[in-house]
Every structure is written in C-alpha cells, then in structure tokens.
Backbone atoms as SQL, in Angstrom:
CREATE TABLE atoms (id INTEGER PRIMARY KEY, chain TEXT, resi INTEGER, resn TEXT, atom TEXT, x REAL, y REAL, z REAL);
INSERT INTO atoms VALUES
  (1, 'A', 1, 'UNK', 'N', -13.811, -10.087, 9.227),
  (2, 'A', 1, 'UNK', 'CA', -14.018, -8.700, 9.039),
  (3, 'A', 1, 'UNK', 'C', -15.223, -8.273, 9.850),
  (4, 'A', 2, 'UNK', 'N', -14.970, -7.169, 10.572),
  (5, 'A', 2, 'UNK', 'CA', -16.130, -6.797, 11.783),
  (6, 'A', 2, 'UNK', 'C', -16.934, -5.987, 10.762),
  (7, 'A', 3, 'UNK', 'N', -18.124, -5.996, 11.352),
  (8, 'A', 3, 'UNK', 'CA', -19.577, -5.456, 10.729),
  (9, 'A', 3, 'UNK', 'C', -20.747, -5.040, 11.502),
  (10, 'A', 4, 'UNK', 'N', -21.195, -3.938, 11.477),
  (11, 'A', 4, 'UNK', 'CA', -21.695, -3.376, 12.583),
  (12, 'A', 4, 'UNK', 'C', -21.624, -2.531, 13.802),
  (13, 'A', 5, 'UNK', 'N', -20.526, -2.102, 13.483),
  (14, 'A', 5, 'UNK', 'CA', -19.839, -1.611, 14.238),
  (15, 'A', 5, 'UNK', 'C', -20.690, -0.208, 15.231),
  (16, 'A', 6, 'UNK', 'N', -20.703, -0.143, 16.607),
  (17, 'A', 6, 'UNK', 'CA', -21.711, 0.835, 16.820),
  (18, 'A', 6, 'UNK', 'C', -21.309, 2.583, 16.132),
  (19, 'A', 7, 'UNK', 'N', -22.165, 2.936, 16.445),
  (20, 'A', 7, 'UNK', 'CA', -22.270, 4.056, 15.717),
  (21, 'A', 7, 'UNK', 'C', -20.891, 4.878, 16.375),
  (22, 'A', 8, 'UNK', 'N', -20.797, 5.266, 16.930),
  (23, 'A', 8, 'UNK', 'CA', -19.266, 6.247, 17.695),
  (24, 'A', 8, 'UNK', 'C', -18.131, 5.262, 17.487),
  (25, 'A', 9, 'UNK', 'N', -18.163, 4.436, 16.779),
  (26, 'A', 9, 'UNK', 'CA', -16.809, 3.864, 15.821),
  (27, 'A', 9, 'UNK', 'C', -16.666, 3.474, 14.564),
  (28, 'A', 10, 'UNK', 'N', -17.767, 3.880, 14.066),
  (29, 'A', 10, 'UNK', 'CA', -17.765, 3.863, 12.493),
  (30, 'A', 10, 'UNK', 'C', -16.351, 4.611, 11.817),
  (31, 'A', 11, 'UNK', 'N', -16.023, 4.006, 10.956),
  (32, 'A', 11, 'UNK', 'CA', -15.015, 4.475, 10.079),
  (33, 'A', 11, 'UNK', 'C', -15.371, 4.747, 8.664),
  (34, 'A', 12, 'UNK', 'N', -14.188, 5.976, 8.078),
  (35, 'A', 12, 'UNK', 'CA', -14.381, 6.278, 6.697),
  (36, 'A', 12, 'UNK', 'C', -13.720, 4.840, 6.081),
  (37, 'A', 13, 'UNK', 'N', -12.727, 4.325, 6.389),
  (38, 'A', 13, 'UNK', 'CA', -11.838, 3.430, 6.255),
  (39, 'A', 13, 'UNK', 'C', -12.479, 2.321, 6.201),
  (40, 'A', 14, 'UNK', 'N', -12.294, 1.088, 5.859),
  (41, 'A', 14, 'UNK', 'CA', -12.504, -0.207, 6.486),
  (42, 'A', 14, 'UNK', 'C', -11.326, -1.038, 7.033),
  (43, 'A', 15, 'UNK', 'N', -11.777, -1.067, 8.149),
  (44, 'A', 15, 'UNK', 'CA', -10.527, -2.192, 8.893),
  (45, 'A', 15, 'UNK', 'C', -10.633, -3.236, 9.112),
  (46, 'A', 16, 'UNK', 'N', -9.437, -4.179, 8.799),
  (47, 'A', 16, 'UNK', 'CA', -9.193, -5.592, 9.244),
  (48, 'A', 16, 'UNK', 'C', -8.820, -5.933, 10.295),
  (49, 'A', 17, 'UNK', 'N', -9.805, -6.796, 11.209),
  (50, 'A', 17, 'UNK', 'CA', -8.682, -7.262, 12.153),
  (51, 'A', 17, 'UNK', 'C', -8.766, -8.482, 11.855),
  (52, 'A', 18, 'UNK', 'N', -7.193, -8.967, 12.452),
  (53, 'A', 18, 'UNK', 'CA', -6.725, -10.533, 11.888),
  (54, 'A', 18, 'UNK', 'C', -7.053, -11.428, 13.778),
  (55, 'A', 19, 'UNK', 'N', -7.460, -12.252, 12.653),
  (56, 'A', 19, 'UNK', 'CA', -7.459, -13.757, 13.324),
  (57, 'A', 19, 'UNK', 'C', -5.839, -13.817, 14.073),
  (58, 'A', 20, 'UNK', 'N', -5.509, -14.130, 15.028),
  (59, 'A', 20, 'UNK', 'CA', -4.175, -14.586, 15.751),
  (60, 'A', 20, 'UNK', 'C', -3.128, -15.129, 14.543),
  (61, 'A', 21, 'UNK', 'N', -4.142, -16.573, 14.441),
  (62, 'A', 21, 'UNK', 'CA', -3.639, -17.624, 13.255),
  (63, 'A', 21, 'UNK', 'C', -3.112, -16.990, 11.497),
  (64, 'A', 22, 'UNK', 'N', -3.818, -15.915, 11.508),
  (65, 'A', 22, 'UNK', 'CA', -3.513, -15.197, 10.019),
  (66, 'A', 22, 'UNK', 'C', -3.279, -14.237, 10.115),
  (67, 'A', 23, 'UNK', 'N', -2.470, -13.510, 10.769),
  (68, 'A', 23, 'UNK', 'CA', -1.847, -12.455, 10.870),
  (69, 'A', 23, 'UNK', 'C', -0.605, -11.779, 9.954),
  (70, 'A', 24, 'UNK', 'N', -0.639, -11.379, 9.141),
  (71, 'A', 24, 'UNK', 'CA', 0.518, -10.668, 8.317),
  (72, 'A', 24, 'UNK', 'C', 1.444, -10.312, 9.087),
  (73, 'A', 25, 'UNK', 'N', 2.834, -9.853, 8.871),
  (74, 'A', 25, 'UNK', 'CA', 3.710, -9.004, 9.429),
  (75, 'A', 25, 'UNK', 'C', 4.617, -7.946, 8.716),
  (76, 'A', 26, 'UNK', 'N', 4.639, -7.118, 10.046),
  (77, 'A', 26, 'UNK', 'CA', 5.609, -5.854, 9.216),
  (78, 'A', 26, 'UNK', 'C', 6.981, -6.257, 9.484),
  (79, 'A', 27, 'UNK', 'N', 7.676, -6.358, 8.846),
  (80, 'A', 27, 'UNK', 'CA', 9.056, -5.960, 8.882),
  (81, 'A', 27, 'UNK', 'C', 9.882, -4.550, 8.851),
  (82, 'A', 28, 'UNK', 'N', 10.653, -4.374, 9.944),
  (83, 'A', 28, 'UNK', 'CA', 11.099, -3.124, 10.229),
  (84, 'A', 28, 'UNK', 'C', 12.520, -3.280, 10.487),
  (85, 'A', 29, 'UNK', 'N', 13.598, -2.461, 10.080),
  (86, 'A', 29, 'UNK', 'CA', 14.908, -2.941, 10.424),
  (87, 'A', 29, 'UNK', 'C', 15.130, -4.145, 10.958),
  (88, 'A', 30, 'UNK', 'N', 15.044, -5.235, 10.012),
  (89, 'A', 30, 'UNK', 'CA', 15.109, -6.563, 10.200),
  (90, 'A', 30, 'UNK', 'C', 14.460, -7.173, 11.308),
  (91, 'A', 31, 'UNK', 'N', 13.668, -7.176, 11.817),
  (92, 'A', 31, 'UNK', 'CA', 12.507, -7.315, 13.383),
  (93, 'A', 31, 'UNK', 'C', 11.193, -7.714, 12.338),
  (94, 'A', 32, 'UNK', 'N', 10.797, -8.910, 12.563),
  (95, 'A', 32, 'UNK', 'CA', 9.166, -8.854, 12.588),
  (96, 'A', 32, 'UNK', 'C', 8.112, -8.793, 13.677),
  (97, 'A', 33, 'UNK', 'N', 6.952, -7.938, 12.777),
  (98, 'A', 33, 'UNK', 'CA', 6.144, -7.305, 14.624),
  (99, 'A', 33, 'UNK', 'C', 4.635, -7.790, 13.739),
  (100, 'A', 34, 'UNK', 'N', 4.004, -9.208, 14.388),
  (101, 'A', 34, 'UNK', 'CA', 2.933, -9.220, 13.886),
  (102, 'A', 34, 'UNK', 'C', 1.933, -7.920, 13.701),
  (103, 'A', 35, 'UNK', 'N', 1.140, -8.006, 12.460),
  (104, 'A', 35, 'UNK', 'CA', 0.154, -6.742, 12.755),
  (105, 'A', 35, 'UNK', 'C', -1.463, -7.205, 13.013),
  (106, 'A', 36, 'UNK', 'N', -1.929, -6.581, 13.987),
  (107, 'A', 36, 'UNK', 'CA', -3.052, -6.353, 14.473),
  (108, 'A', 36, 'UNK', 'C', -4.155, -6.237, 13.506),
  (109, 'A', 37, 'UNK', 'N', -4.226, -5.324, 12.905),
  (110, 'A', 37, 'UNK', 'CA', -5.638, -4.648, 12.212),
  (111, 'A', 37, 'UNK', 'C', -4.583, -4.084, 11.190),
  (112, 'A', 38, 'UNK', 'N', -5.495, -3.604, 10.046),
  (113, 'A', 38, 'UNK', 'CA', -4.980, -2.372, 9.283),
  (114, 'A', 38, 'UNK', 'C', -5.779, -2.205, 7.806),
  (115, 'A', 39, 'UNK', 'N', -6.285, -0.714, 7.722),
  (116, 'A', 39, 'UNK', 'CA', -6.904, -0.473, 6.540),
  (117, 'A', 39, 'UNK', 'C', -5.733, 0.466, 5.321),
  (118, 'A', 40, 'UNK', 'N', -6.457, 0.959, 4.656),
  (119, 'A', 40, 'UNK', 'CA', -5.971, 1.699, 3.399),
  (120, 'A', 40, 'UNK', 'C', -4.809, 2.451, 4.326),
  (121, 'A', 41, 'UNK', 'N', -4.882, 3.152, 5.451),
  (122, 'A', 41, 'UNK', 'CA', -4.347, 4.277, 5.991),
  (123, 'A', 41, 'UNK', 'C', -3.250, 4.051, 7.234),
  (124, 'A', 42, 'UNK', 'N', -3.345, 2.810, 7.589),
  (125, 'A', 42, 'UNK', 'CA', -3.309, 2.541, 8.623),
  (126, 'A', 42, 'UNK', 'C', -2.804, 1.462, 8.926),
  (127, 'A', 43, 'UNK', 'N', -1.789, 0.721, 9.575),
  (128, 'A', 43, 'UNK', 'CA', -1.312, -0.571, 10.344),
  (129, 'A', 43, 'UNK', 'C', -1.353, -0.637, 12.024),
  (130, 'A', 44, 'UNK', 'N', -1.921, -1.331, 12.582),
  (131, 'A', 44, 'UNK', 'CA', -1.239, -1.066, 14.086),
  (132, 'A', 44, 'UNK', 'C', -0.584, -2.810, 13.916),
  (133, 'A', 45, 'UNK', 'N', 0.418, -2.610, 14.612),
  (134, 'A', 45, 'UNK', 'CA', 1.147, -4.126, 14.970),
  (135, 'A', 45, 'UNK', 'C', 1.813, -3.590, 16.549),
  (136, 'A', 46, 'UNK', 'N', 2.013, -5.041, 16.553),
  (137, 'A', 46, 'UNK', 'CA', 2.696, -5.368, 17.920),
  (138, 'A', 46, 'UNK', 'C', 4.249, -5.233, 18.057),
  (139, 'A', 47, 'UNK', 'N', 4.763, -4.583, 18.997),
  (140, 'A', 47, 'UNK', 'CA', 6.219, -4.496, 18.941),
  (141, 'A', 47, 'UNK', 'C', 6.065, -4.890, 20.532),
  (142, 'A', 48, 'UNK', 'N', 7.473, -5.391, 20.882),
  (143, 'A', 48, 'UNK', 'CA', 7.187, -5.725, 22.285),
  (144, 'A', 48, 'UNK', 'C', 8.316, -4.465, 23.190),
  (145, 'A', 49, 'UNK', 'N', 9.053, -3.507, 22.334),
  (146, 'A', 49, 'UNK', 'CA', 9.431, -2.250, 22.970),
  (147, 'A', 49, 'UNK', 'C', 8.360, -0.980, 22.752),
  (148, 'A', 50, 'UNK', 'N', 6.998, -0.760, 21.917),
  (149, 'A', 50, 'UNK', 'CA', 6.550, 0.248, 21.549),
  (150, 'A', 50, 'UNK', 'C', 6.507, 1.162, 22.040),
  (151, 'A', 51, 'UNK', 'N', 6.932, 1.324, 24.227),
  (152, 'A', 51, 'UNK', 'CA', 7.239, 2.923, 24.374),
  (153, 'A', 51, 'UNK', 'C', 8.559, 3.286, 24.136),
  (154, 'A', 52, 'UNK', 'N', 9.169, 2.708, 23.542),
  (155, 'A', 52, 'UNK', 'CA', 10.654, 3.074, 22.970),
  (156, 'A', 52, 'UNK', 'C', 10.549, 4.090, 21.757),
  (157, 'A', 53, 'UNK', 'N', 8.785, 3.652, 20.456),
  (158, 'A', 53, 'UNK', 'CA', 9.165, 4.376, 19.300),
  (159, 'A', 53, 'UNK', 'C', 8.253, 5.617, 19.623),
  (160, 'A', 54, 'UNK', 'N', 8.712, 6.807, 19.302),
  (161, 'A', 54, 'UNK', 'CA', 8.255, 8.137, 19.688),
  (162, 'A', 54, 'UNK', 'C', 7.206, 8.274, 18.757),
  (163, 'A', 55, 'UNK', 'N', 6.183, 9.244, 19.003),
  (164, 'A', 55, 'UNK', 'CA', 5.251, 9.314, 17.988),
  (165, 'A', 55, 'UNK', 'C', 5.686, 10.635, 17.010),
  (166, 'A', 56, 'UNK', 'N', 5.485, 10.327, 15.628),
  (167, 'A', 56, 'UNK', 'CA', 5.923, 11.261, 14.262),
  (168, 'A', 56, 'UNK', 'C', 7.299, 10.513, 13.920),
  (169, 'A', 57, 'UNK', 'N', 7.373, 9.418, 14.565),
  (170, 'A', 57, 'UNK', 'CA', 9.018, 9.295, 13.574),
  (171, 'A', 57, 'UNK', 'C', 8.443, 8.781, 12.553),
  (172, 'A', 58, 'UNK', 'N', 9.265, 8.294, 11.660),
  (173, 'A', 58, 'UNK', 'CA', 8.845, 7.719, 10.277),
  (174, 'A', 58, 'UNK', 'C', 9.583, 6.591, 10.015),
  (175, 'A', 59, 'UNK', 'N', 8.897, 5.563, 9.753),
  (176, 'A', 59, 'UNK', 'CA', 9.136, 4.022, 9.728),
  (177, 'A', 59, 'UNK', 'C', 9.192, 3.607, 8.174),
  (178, 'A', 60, 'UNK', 'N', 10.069, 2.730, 7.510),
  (179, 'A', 60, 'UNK', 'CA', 9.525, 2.044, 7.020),
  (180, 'A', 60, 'UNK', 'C', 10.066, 0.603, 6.963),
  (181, 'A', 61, 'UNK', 'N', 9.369, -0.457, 6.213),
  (182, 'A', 61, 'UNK', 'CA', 9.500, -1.618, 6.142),
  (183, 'A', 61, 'UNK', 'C', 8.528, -2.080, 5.164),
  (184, 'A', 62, 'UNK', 'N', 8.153, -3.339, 5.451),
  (185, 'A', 62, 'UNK', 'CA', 7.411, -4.822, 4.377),
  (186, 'A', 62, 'UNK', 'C', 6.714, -4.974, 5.114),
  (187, 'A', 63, 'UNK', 'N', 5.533, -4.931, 4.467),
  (188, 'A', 63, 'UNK', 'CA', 3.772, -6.065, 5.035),
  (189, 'A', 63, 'UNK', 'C', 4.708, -7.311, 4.043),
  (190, 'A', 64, 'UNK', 'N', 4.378, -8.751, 4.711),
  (191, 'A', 64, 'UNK', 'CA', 4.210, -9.549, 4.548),
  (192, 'A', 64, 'UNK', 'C', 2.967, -10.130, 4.866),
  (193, 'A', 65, 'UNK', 'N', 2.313, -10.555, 3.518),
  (194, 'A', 65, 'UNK', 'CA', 0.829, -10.968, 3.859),
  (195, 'A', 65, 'UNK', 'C', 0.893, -12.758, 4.087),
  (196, 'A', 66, 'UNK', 'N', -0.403, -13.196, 3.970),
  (197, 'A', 66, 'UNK', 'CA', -0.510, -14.661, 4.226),
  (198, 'A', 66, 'UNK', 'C', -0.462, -15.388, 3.100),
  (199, 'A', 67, 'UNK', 'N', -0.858, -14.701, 2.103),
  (200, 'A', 67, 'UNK', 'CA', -0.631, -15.477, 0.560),
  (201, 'A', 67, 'UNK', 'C', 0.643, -15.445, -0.123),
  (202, 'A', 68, 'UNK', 'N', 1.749, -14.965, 0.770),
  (203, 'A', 68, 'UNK', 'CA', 2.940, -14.393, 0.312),
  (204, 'A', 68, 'UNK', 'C', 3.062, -14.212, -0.564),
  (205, 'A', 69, 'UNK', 'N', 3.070, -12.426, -0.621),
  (206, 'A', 69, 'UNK', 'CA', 2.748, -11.280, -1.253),
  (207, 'A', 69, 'UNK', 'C', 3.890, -10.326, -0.301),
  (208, 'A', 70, 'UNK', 'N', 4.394, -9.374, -0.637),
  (209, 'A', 70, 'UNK', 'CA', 4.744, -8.237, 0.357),
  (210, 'A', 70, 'UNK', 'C', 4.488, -6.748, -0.487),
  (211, 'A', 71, 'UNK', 'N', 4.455, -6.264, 0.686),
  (212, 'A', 71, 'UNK', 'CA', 4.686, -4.669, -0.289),
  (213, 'A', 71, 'UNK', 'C', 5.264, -3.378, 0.601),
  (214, 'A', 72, 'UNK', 'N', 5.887, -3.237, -0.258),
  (215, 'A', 72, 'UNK', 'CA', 6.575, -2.168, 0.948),
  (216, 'A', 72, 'UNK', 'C', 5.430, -1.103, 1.552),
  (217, 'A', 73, 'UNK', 'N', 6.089, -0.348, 2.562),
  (218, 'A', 73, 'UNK', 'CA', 5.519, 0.929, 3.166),
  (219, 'A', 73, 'UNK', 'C', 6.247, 1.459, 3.818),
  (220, 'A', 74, 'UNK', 'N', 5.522, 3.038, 4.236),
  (221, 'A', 74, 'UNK', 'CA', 6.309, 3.752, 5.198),
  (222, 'A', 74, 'UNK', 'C', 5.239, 4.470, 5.458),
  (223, 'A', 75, 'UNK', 'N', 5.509, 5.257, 6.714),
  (224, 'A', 75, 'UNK', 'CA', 4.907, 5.978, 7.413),
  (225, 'A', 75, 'UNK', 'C', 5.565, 6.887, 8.771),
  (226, 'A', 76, 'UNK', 'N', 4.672, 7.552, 9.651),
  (227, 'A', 76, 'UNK', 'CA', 4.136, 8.193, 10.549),
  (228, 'A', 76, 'UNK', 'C', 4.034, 7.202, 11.762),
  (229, 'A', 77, 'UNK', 'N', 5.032, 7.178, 12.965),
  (230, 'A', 77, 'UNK', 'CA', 3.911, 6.692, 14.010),
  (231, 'A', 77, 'UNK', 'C', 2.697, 7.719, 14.719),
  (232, 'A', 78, 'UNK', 'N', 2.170, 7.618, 14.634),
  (233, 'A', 78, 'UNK', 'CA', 0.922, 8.197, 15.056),
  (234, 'A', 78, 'UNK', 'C', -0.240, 7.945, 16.311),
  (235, 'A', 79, 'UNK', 'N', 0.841, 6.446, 17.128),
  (236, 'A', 79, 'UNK', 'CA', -0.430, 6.262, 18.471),
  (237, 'A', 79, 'UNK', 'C', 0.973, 5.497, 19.018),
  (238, 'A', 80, 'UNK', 'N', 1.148, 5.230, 20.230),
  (239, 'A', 80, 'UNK', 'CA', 1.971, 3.609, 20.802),
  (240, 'A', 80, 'UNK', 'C', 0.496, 3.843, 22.531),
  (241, 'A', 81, 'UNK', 'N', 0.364, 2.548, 22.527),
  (242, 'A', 81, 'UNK', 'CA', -0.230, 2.343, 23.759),
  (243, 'A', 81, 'UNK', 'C', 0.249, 0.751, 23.952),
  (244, 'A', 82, 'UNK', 'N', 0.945, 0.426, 25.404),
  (245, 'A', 82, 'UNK', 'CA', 1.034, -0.945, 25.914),
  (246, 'A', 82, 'UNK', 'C', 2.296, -1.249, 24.657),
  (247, 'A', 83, 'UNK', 'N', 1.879, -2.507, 24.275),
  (248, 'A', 83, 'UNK', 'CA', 3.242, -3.103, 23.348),
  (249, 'A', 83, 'UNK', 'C', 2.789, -3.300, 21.865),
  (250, 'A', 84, 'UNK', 'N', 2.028, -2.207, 21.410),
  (251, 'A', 84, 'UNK', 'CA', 0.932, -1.722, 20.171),
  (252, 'A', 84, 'UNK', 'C', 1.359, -0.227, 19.525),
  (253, 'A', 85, 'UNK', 'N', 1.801, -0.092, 18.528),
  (254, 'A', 85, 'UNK', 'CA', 2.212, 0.901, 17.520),
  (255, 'A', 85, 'UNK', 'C', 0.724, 0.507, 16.587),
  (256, 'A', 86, 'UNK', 'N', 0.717, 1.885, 16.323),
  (257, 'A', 86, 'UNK', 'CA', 0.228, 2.722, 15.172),
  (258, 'A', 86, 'UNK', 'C', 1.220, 3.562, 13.831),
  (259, 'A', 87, 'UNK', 'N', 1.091, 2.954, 12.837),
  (260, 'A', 87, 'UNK', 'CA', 1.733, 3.425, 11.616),
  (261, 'A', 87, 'UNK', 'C', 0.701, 4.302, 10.917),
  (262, 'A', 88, 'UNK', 'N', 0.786, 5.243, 10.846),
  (263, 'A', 88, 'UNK', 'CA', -0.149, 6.303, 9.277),
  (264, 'A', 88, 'UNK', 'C', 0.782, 6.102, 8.252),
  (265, 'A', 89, 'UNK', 'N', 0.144, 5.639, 7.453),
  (266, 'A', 89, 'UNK', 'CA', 0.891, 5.166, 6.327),
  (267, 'A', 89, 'UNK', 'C', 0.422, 6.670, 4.911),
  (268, 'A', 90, 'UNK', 'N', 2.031, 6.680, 4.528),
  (269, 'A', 90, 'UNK', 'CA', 2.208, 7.735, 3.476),
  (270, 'A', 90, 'UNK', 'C', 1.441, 8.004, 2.380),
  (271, 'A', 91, 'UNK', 'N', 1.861, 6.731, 1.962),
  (272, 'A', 91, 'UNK', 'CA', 1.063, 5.927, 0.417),
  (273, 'A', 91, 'UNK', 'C', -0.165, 4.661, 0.855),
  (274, 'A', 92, 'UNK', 'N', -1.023, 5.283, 0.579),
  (275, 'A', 92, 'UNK', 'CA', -2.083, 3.903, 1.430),
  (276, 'A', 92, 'UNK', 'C', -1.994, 2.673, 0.374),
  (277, 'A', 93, 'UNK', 'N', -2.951, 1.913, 1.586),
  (278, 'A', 93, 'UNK', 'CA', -3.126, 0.440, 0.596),
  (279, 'A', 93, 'UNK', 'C', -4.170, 0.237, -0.052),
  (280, 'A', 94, 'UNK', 'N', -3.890, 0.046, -1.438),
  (281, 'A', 94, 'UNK', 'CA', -5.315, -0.076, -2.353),
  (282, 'A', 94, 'UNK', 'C', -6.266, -0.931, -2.079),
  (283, 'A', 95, 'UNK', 'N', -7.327, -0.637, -2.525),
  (284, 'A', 95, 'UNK', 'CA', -8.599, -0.766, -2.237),
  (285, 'A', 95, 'UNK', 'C', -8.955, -2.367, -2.939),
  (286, 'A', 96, 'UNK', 'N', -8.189, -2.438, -3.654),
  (287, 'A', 96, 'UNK', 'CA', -8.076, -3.517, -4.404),
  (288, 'A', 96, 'UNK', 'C', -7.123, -4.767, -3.350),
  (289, 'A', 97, 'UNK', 'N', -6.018, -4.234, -2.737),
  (290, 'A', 97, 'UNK', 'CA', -5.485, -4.957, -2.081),
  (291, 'A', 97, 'UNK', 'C', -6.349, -5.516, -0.724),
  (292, 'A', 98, 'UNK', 'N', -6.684, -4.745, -0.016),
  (293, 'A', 98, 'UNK', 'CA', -7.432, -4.747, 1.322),
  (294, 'A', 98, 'UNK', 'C', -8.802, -5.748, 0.521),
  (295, 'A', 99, 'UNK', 'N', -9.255, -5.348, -0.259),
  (296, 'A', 99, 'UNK', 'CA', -10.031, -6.537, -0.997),
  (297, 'A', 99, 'UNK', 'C', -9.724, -7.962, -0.825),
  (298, 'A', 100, 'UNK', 'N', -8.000, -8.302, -1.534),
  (299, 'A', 100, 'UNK', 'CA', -7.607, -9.303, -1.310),
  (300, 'A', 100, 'UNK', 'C', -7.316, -10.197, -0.819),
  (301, 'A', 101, 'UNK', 'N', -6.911, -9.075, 0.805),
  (302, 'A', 101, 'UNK', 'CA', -7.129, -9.734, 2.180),
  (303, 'A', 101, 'UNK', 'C', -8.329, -10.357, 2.965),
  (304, 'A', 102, 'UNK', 'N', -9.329, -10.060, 2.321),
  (305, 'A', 102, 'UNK', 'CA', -10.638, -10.069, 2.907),
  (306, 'A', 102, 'UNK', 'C', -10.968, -11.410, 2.419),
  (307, 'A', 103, 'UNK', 'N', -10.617, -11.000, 0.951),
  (308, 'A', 103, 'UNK', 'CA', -10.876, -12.776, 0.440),
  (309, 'A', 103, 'UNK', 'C', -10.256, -14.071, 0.789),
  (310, 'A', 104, 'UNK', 'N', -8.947, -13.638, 1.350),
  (311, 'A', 104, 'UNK', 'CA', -7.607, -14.771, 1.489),
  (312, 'A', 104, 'UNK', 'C', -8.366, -14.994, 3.085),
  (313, 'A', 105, 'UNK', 'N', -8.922, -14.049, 3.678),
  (314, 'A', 105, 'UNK', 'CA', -9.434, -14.551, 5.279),
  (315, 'A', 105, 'UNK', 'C', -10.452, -14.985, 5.362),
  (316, 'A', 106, 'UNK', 'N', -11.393, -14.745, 4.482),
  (317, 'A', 106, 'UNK', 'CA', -12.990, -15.616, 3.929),
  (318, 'A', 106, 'UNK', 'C', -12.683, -17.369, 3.823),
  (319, 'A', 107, 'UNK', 'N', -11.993, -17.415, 2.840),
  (320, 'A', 107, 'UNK', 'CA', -11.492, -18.200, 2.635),
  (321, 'A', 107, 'UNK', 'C', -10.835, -19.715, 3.612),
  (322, 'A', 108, 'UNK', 'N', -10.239, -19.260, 4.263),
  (323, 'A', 108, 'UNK', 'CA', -9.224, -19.672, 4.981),
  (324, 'A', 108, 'UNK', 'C', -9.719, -19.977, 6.495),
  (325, 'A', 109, 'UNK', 'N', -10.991, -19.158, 6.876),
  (326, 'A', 109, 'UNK', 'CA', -11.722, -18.609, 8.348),
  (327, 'A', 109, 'UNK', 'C', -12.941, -18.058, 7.852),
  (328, 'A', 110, 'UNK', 'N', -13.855, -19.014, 7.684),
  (329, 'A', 110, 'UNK', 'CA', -14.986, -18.835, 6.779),
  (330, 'A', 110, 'UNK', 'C', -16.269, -18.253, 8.007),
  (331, 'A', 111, 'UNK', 'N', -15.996, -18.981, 9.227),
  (332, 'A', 111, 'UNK', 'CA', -16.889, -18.511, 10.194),
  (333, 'A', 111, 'UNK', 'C', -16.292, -16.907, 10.923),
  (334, 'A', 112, 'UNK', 'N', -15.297, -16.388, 10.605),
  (335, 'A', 112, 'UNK', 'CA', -14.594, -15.265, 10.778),
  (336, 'A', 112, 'UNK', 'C', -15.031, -14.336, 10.497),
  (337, 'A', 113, 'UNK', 'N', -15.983, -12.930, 11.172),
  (338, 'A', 113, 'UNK', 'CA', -16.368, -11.758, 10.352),
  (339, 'A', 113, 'UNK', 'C', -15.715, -10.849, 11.443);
C-alpha cells in the first residue's frame, strides 16, 4: 500500500495497488482481466482489447480476491488508456473490505507498501 503520496495526487479514497503476484481479478462476461489498483470507488484492470470498451457503458461482473472471497459489482467505464480500463463502481467497496485487502497483502508481502 503506497504512502506518501506527493501532494497533486493525494486522494479522498485510498488505493491499492497490487503486487503482480497478488493480484485479484474481475470477471466480466466470462473473461478474466487481472486488476491493477482499486479503492472504495474504483477498479482499473487490464483487458488486452480496452479501446474496444467505450467510456459510460456499464459493466458488470466478480472481484475475485486472493483469499477467495468474491463479490459482485457493476459500474461505469469511466477512463480506457493502452490495454487499462477504469470501472466507477455503482455500489462501492466497504471500508471494511479494502481493510481486508490490506491485511491479506501485509501479510503475504510484508516488505510491500
């Protein structure tokens, strides 16, 4: 979990970015697209067509986490750059959950911030 972040990228949010090795995935019409980062609001993952998905359609699918866990979502695309989607997610992810992740990557990737 990054810390410190300079000042002109501070977030209201807190974001995860994953280790390569511990990366969750979304599932989307049967396709898994590792994900990148993602807070309460937010997923970006990797698709390897992403200028294919238009921005404002509405997605949904499964986070599959590393402790296998899933939970559904849906959303908003809201960014594609290169082979990288952005999801705004409808219903965010609790605060409690994003917690969980933090711990399962502490854990697991202890020299990891």
């Amino acid at each position: 979990m990054r810390t410190g972040a300079p000042e002109n990228q501070r977030r209201e949010l807190y974001r995860i970015v994953y280790p390569i090795g511990a990366r969750p995935s979304l599932e989307v019409d049967g396709r898994s697209h590792p994900v990148v980062d993602l807070c309460e609001r937010g997923v970006r993952f990797l698709h390897p067509k992403a200028e294919e998905l238009s921005l404002g359609w509405r997605l949904q699918g499964l986070l599959h986490f590393g402790d296998g866990t899933t939970m559904e979502v849906e959303g908003e695309v809201m960014r594609v750059e290169f082979n990288q989607a952005v999801l705004h997610l409808g219903t965010p992810i609790s605060p409690a959950r994003i917690l969980k992740e933090q711990r399962y990557l502490l854990s697991r990737f202890p020299r990891y911030e």
